[in-house]
C-alpha positions as CSV (number, residue, x, y, z in Angstrom):
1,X,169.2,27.3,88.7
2,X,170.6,27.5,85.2
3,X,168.8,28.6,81.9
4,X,168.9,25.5,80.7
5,X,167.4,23.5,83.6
6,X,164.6,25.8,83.9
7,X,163.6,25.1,80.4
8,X,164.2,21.1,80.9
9,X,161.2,19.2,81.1
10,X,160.5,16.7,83.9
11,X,158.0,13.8,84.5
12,X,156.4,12.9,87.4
13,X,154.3,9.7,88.1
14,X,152.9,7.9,91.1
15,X,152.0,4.3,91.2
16,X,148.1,5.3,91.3
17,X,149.0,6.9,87.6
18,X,148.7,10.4,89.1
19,X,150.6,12.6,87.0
20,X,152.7,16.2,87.3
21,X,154.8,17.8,84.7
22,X,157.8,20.4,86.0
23,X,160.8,21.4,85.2
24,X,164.3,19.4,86.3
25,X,166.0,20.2,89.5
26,X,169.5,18.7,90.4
27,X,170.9,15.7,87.9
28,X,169.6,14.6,84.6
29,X,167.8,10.8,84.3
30,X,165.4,9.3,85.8
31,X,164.9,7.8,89.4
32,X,162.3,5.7,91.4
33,X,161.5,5.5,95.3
34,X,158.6,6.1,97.7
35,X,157.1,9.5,97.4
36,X,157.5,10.6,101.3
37,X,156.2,14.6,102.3
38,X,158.3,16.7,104.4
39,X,156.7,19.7,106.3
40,X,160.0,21.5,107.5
41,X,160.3,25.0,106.2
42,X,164.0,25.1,106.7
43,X,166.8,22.3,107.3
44,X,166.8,21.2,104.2
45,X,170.2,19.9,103.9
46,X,169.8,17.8,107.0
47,X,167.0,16.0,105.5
48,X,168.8,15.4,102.2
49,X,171.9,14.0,104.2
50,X,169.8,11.8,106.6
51,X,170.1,7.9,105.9
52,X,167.0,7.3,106.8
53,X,165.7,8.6,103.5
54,X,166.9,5.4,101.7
55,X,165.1,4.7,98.7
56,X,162.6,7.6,99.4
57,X,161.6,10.7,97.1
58,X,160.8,13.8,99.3
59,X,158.6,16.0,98.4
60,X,158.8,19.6,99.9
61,X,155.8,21.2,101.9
62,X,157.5,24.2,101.9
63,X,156.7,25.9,98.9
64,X,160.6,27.7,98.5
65,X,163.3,25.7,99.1
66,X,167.2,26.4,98.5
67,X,167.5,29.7,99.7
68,X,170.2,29.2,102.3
69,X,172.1,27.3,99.8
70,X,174.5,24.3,100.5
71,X,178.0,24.5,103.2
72,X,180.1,22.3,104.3
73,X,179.1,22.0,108.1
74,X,175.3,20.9,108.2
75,X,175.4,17.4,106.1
76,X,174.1,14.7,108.7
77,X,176.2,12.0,106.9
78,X,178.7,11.7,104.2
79,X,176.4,11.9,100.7
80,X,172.8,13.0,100.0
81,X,170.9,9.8,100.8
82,X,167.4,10.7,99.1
83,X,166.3,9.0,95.7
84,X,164.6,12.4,94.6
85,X,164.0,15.2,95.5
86,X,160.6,17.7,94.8
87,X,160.0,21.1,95.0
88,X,157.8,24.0,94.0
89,X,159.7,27.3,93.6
90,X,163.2,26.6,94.0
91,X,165.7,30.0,94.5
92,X,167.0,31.7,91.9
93,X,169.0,33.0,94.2
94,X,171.5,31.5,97.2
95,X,172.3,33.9,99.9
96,X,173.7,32.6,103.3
97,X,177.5,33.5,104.9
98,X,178.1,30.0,105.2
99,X,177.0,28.6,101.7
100,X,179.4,27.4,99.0
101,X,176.7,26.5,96.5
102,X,174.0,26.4,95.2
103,X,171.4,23.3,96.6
104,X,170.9,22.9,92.8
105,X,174.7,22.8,92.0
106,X,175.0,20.0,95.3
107,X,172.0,18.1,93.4
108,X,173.5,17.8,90.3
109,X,177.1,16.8,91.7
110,X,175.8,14.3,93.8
111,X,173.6,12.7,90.9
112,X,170.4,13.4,92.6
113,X,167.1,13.5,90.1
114,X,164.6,15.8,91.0
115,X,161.5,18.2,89.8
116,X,160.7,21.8,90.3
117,X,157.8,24.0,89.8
118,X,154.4,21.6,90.2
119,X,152.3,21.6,92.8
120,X,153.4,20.1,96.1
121,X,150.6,21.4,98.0
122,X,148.1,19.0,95.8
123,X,151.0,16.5,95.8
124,X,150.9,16.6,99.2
125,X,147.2,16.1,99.9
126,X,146.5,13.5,97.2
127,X,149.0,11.6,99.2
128,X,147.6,12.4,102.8
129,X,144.3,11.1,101.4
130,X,145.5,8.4,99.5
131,X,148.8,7.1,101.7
132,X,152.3,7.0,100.7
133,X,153.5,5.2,97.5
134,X,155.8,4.3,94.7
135,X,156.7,7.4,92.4
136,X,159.2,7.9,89.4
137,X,160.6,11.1,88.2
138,X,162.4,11.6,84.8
139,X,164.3,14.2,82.9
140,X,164.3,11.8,79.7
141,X,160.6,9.9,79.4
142,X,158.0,11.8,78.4
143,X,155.3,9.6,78.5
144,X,153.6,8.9,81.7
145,X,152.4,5.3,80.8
146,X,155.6,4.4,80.2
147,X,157.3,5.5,83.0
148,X,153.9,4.1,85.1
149,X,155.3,0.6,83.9
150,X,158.5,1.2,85.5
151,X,157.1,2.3,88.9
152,X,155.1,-0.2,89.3
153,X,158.3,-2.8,88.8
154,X,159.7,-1.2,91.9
155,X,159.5,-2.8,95.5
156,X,157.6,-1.4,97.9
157,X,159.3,0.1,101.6
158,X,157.4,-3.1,103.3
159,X,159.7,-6.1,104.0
160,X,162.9,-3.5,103.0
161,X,165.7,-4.3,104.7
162,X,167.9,-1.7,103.8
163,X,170.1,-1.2,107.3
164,X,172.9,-2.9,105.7
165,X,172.6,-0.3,103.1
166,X,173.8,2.8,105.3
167,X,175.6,1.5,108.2
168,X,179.7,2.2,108.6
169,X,181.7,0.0,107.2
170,X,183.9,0.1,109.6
171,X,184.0,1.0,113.3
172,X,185.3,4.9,114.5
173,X,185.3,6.9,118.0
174,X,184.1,10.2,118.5
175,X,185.9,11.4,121.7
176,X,184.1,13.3,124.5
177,X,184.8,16.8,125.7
178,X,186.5,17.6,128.4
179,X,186.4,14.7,130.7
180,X,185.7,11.3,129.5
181,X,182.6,10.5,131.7
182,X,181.1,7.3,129.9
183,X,181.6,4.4,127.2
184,X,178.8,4.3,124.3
185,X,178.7,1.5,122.2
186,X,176.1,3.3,119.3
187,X,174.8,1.2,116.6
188,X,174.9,2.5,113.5
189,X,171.3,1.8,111.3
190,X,172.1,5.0,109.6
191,X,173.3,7.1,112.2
192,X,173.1,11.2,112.1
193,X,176.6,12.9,112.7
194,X,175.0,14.8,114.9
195,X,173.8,12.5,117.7
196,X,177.0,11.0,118.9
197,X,178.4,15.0,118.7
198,X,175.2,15.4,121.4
199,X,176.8,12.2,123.6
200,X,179.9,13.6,123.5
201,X,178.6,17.0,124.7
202,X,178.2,15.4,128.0
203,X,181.4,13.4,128.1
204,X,180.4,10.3,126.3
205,X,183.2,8.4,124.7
206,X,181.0,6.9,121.7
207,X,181.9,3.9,119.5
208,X,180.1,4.3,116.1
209,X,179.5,0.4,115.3
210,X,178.6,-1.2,111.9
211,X,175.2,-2.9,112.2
212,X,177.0,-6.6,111.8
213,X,178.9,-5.8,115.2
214,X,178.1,-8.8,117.6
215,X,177.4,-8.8,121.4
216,X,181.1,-10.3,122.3
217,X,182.5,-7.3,120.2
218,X,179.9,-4.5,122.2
219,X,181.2,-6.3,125.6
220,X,185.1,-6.3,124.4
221,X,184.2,-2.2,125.0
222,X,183.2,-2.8,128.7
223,X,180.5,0.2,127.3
224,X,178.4,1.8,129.8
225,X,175.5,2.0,127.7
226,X,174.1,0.7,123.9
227,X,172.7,3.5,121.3
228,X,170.4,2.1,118.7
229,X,170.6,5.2,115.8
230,X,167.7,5.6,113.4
231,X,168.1,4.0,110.1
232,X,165.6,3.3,106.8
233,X,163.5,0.6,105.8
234,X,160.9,-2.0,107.9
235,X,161.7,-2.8,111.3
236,X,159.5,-5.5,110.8
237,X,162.6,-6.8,108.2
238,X,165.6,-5.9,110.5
239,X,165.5,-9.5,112.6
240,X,169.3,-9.2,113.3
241,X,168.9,-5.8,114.8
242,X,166.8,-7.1,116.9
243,X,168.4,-10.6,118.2
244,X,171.4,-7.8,119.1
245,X,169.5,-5.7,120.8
246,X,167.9,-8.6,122.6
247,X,171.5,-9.5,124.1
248,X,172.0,-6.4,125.3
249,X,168.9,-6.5,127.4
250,X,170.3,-10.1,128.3
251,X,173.5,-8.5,129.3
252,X,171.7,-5.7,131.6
253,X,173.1,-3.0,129.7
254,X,171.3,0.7,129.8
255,X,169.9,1.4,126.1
256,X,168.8,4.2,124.4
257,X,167.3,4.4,121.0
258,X,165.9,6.8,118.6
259,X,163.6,6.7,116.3
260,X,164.4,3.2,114.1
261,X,166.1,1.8,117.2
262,X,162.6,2.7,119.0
263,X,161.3,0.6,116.8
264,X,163.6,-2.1,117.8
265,X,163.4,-2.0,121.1
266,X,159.4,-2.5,120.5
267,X,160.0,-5.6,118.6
268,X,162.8,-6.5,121.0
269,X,160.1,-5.9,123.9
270,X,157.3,-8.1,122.1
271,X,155.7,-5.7,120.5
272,X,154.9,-5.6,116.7
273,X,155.2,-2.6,114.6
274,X,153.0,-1.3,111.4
275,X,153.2,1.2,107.9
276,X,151.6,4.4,108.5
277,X,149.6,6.1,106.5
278,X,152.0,8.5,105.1
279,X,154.1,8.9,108.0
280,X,155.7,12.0,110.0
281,X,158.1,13.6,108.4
282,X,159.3,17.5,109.2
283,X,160.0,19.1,112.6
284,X,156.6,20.8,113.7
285,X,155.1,17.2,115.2
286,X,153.5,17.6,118.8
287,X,154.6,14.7,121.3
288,X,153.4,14.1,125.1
289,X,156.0,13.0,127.9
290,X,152.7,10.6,129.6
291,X,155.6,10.6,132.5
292,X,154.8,14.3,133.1
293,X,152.7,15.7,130.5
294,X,155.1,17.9,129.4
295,X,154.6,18.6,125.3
296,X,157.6,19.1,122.9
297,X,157.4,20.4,119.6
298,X,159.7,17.2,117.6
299,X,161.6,16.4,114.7
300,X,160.2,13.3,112.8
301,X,161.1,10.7,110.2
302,X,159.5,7.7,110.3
303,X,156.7,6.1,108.0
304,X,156.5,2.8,110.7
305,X,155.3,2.5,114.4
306,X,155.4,0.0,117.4
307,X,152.0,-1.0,118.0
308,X,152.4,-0.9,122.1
309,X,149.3,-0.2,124.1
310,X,149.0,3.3,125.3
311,X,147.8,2.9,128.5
312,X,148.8,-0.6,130.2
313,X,152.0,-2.0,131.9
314,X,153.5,-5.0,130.2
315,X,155.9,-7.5,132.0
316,X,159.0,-9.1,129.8
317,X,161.5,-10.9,131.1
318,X,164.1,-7.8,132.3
319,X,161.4,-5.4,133.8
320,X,158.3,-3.8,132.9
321,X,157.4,-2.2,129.2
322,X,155.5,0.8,128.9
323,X,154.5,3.6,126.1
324,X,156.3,6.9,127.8
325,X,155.3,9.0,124.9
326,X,153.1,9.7,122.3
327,X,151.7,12.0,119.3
328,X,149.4,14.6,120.1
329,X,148.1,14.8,116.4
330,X,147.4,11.0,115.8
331,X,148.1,8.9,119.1
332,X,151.0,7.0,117.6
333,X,153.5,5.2,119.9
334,X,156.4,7.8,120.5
335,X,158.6,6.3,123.4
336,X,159.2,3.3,124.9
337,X,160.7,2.9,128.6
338,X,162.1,-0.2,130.5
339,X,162.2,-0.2,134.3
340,X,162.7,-3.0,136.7
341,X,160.8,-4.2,139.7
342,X,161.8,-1.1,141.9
343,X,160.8,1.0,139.1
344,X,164.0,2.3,138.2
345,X,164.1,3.3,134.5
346,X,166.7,0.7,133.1
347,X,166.6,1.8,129.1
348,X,164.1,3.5,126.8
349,X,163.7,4.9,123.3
350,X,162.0,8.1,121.2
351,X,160.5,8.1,117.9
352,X,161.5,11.4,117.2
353,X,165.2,13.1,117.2
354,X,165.9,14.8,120.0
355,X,169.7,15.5,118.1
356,X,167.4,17.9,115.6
357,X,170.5,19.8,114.2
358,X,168.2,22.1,112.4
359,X,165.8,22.2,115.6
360,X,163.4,22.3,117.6
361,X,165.5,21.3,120.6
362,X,162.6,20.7,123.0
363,X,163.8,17.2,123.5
364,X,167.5,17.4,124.2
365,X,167.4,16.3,127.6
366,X,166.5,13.0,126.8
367,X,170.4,12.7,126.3
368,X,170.7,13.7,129.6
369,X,168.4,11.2,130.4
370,X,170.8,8.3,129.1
371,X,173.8,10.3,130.6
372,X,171.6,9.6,134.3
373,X,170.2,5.8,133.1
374,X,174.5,5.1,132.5
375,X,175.1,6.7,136.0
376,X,172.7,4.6,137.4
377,X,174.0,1.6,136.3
378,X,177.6,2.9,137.4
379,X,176.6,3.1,140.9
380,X,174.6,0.0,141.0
């Protein structure tokens, strides 16, 4: 943090007029999004880096952020994704073996408005009580009622469709190691680098797919399984994710998708989806396996939800539906699973990450779940 950025002023406004003055953090300007809060004490460059933040201000729980620094080998996609970024005490100071920056200095380069030193702990609770919703934040408009106006011009994250936004432009492989077990065709709704690195852990050969890609193009790959990646926006908005995902049930192909492509598969199964409150966001959230009972401490970020009942068995036309997990703190849908009449599991999703680059890896062997799904299939 440089002299002059400490002393820079910076605005802060949410749509319900609420108002904090800081000091800028990162670039210069001004910026607008939906103010989302993050309860991860660490990992901050993943959560920068994830495309699911789209059009989203983050807000740190946190209270000291930038500590670490920024390297070269934790960024979850290829640019900082977030449309702001706010924190309370920012470091002075970087110190990590592996940095090359400051997270300040990565801000700035990558054009990224944010706000330093206000209170994220009210910020945080006004929006707990109140829910999630529009905010601004600006190095170069000192009045609030101004900047209010400007807010309030923005769209809300209901009815976004923003997949189109994130997703590759064009296709790419990442190989598998050692011996190529498997074909993955993986979607990409705003894919983390880091999940097809966990399929290819276990000798997955995975095709990273725009979002456009059509069935004929996911069969030309003779794949042994489909990936649905998380990804920003409404699910409720993302119909053409959801007629593909629908042919690839049609096709009997083993699926597995996390977190937005949970949300998929629910509309794909029937089910409808909702806006939460002010969603989960960090990687501390409590999930049950109803399978087992087994609980996993999760990485979260998702501010929408299937709306699945919790508790009943629901016939569609390739098998049975059913919730396979949910969240210990507020009951929200967490998995979905997919078995046919003998009760074999056939595909199934997670609201969470289970890739968590920056942890908890409690749910990793739900890859080794697809891994035994795709086998399944094989010997079919």
């Amino acid at each position: 943090m440089s002299d002059s950025q400490s002393l820079s002023p910076a605005l802060l406004v949410l749509e319900d007029g609420t108002t904090y003055r800081g000091h800028s953090y990162g670039a210069a300007g001004e910026t607008f999004g939906e103010a989302v809060f993050v309860t991860a004490m660490g990992g901050y460059q993943e959560t920068l880096t994830d495309p699911s933040y789209r059009r989203q201000v983050v807000i740190q729980t946190s209270p000291h952020i930038g500590n670490t620094g920024w390297n070269e080998e934790d960024d979850e996609s290829a640019k900082i994704w977030v449309a702001g970024y706010v924190v309370r005490d920012a470091a002075r100071v970087f110190s990590s073996w592996r940095s090359t920056k400051s997270l300040d200095a990565e801000l700035t380069e990558q054009g990224i408005v944010g706000i330093q030193g206000i209170d994220t702990r009210a910020l945080t609770r006004h929006l707990r009580e109140r829910g999630t919703m529009r905010v601004g934040i600006s190095t170069v408009e000192t009045d609030p009622r101004a900047l209010l106006a400007r807010v309030l011009e923005q769209p809300p994250m209901t009815g976004a469709d923003l997949v189109a936004e994130v997703t590759t432009a064009e296709p790419y492989v990442i190989g598998p190691e050692g011996d190529k077990r498997f074909t993955v065709a993986a979607i990409d709704l705003g894919i983390k680098s880091m999940t097809p690195f966990r399929m290819a852990e276990r000798g997955c050969e995975v095709h990273v797919l725009p979002a456009s890609t059509t069935i004929d193009e996911i069969r030309a790959l003779n794949p042994d399984g489909v990936f649905f990646s998380n990804g920003p926006g409404d699910p409720a908005a993302a119909d053409d994710a959801v007629a593909l995902l629908t042919a690839v049930l049609d096709a009997g192909l083993p699926y597995f998708g996390i977190c937005f492509g949970n949300q998929i598969f629910g509309r794909a199964l029937g089910f409808g989806t909702y806006k939460l409150k002010y969603g989960h966001r960090g990687v501390n959230q409590p999930v049950m396996d109803l399978n087992d009972r087994r609980v996993e401490i999760t990485a979260h970020n998702h501010g929408f939800a299937v709306d699945a009942p919790l508790d009943t068995d629901v016939p569609t036309k390739w098998g049975t539906a059913r919730v396979s997990h949910v969240g210990l703190n507020d009951n929200v849908v967490e998995g979905l699973e997919l078995r046919d009449d003998q009760g074999t599991l056939k595909s199934f999703s997670v609201q969470y990450h289970p890739e968590a680059a920056a942890g908890p890896h409690d749910s990793s062997y739900l890859f080794d779940r697809f891994v035994d799904v795709m086998q399944n299939g094989k010997d079919a």
